[in-house]
KOLKOL-21882 format. One record per residue (C-alpha): residue number from 1; y, x, z. Coordinates in nm, 2 decimals. Layout:
# KOLKOL-21882
+-----+--------+--------+--------+
|   n |     c2 |     c1 |     c3 |
+-----+--------+--------+--------+
| NUM |      Y |      X |      Z |
...
+-----+--------+--------+--------+
This chain:
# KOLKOL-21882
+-----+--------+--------+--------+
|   n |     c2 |     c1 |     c3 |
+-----+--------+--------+--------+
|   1 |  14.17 |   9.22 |  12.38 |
|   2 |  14.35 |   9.26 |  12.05 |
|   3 |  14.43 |   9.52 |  11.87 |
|   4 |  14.76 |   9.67 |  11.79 |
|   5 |  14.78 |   9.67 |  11.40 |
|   6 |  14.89 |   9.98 |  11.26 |
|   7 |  15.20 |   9.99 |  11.02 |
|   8 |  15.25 |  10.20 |  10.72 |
|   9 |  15.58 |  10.30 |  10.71 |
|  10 |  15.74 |  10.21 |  10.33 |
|  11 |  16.02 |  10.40 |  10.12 |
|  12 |  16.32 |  10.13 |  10.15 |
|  13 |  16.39 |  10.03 |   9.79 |
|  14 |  16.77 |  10.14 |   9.73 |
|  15 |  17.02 |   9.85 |   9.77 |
|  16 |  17.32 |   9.99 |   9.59 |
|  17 |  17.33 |  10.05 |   9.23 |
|  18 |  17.55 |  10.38 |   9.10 |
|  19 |  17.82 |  10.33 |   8.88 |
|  20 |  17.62 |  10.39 |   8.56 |
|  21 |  17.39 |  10.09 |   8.65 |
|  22 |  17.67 |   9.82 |   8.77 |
|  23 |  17.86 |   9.88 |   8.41 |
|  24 |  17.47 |   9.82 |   8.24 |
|  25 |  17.46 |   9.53 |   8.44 |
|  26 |  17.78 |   9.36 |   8.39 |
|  27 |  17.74 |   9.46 |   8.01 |
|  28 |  17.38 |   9.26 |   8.06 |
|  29 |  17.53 |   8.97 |   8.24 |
|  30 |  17.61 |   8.71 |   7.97 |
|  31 |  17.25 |   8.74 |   7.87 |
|  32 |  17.13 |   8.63 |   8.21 |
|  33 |  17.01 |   8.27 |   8.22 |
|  34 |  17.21 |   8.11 |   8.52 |
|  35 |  16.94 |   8.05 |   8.76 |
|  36 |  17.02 |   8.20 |   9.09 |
|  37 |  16.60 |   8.29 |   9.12 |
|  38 |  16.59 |   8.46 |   8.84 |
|  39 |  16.89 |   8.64 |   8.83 |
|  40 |  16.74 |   8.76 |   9.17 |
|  41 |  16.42 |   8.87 |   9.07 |
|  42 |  16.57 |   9.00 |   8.75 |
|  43 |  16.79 |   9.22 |   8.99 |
|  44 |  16.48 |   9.30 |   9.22 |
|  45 |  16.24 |   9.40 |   8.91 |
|  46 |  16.51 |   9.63 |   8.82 |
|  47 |  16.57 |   9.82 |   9.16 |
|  48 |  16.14 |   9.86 |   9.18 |
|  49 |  16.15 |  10.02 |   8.83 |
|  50 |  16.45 |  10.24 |   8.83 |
|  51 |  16.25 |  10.41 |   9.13 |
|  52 |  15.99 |  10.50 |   8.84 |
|  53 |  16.25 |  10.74 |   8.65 |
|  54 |  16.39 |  11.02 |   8.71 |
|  55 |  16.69 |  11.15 |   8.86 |
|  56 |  16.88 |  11.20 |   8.54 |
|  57 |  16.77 |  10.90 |   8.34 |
|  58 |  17.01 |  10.74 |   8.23 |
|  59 |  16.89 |  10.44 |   7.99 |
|  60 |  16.98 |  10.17 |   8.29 |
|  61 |  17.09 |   9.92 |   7.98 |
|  62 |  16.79 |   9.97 |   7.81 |
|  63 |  16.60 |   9.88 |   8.15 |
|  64 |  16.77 |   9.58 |   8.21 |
|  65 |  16.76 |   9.41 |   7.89 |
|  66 |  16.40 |   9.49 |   7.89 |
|  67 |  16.34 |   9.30 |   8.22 |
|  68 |  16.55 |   9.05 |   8.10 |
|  69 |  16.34 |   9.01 |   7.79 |
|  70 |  16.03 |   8.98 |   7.96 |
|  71 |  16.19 |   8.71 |   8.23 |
|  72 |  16.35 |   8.49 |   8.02 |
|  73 |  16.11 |   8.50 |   7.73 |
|  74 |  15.72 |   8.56 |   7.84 |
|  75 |  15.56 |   8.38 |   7.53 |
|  76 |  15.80 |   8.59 |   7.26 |
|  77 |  15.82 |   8.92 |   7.45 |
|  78 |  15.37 |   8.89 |   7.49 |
|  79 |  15.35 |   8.85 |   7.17 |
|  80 |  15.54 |   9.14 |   7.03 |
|  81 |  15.33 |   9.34 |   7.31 |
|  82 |  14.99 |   9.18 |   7.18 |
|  83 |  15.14 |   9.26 |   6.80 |
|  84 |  15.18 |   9.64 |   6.89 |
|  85 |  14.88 |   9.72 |   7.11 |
|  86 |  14.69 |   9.61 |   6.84 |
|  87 |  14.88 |   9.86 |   6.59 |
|  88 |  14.86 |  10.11 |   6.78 |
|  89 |  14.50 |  10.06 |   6.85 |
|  90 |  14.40 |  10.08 |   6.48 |
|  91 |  14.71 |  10.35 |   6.39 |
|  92 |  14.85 |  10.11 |   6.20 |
|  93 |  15.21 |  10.07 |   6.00 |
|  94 |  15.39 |  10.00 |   6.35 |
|  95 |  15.33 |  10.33 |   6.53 |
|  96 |  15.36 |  10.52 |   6.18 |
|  97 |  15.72 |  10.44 |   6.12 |
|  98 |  15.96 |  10.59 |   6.37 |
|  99 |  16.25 |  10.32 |   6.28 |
| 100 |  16.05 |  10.02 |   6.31 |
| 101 |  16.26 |   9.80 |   6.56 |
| 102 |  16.16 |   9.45 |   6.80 |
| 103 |  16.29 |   9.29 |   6.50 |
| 104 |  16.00 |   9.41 |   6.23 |
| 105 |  15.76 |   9.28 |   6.52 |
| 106 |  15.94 |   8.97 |   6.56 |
| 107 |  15.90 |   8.87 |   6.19 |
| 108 |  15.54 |   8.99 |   6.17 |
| 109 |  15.44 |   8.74 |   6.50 |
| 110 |  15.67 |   8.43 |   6.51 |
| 111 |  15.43 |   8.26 |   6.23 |
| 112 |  15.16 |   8.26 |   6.53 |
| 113 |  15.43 |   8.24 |   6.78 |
| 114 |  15.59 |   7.89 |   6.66 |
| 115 |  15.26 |   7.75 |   6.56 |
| 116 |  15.13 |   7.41 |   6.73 |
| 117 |  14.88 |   7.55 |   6.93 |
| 118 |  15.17 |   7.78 |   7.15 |
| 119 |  15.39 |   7.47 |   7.20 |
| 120 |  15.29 |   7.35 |   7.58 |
| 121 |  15.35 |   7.76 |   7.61 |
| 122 |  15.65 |   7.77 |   7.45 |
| 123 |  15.83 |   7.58 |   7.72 |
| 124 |  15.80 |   7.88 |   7.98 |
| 125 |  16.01 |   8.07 |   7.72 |
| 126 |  16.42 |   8.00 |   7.75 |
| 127 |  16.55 |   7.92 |   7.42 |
| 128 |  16.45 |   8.04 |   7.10 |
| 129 |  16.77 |   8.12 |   6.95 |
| 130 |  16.92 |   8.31 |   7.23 |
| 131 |  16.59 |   8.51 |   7.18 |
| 132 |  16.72 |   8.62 |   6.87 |
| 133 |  17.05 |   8.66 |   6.95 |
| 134 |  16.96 |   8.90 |   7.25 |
| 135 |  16.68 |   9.11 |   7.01 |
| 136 |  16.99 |   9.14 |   6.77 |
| 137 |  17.19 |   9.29 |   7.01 |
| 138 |  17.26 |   9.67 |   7.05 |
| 139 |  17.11 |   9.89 |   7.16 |
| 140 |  16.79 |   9.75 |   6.98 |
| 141 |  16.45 |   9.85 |   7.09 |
| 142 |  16.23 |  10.10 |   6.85 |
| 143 |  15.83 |  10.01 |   6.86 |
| 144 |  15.77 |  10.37 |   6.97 |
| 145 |  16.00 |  10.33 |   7.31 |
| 146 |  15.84 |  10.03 |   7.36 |
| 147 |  15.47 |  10.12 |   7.36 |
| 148 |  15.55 |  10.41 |   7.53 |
| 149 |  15.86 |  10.36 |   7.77 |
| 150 |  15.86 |  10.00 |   7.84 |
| 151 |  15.53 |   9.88 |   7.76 |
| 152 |  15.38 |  10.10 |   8.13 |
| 153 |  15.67 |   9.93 |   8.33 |
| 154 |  15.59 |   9.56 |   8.23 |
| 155 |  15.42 |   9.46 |   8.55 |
| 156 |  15.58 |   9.13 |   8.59 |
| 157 |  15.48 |   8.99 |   8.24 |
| 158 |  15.22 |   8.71 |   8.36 |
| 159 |  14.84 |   8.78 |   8.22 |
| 160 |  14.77 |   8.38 |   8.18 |
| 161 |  15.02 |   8.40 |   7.87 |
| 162 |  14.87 |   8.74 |   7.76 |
| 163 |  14.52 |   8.54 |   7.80 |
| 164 |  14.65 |   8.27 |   7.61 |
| 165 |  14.75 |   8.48 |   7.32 |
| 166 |  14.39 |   8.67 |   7.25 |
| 167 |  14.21 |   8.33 |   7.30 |
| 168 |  14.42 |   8.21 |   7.02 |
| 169 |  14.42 |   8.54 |   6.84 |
| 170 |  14.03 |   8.51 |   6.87 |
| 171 |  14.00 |   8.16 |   6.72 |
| 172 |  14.19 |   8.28 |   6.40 |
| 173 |  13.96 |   8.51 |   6.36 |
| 174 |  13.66 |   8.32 |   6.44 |
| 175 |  13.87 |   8.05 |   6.16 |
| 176 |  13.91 |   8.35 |   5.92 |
| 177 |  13.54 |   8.46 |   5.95 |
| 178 |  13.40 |   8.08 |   5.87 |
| 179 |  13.65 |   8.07 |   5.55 |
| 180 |  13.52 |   8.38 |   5.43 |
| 181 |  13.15 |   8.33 |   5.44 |
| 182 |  13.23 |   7.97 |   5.29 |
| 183 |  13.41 |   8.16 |   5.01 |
| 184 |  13.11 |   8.39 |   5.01 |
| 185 |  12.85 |   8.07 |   4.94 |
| 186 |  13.11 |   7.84 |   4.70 |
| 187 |  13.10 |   8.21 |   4.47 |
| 188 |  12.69 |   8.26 |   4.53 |
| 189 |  12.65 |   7.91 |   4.41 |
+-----+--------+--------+--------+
């Protein structure tokens, strides 16, 4: 005979939004690409995260351009993630400077970022210079409220891109390394 399977009972994710979060929306809404999936899953990332704040937050705009940066624009938005972990790591200019903004990022990675090796990656990304349009937009994203307000809640950002970006990452170093120690024998010579 079978078993009955037990069932854990779940919290029901809230349908409705409150009035603070349908005006974010609609102020979001000509930044959403017009694909009925991802306007859905852009809708259904928001409703899992909001349950991750408080009662009185009240950043909803914030939130949703966020998701929307890291749905419609993996490759750009991993990038600037790789950019400031690695700051942060080695306490670098990034987390030293409380007004440094997405845009400072931006300009430090899309050398790497538009480079031949990221072009079969850079069709996952929707275009380029809506990208910068949107990062342009207010309200603008600080490094520090990234790395430590929207970096924790980017679960949906897929890790083969974030993969992707250290392999390459590794094999300009590995590139930097070889010039160096030929450097080092041309000057021994």
């Amino acid at each position: 005979t079978e078993k009955p399977v037990s069932q854990t009972r779940t919290e029901a994710v809230p349908v409705t939004f409150t009035k603070p979060e349908r005006e974010a929306l609609k102020r979001c809404v000509d930044d959403i690409i017009e694909n009925p999936r991802k306007i859905k899953r852009i809708v259904n990332i928001y409703r899992f995260v909001r349950l991750l704040f408080p009662p009185n937050f009240q950043e909803h705009e914030k939130i949703i351009r966020w998701i929307l940066l890291t749905e419609q624009w993996p490759l750009h938005t991993a990038w600037i993630l790789e950019d400031i972990e690695n700051d942060y790591d080695v306490k670098g200019e990034l987390s030293k400077n409380q007004n440094a903004t997405i845009h400072d990022v931006y300009h430090r990675v899309k050398k790497d970022l538009y480079s031949d090796a990221m072009d079969d990656l850079m069709t996952i990304d929707a275009d380029p210079v809506a990208f910068h349009q949107f990062i342009h937009k207010q309200p603008t994203f600080t490094v520090q409220e990234i790395y430590y307000l929207l970096y924790p809640l980017t679960f949906n950002l897929n890790p083969a891109v974030r993969s992707e970006i250290s392999k390459y990452k590794a094999r300009m170093a590995e590139s930097y390394i070889e010039t160096q120690e030929q450097q080092i024998k041309i000057e021994a010579a």
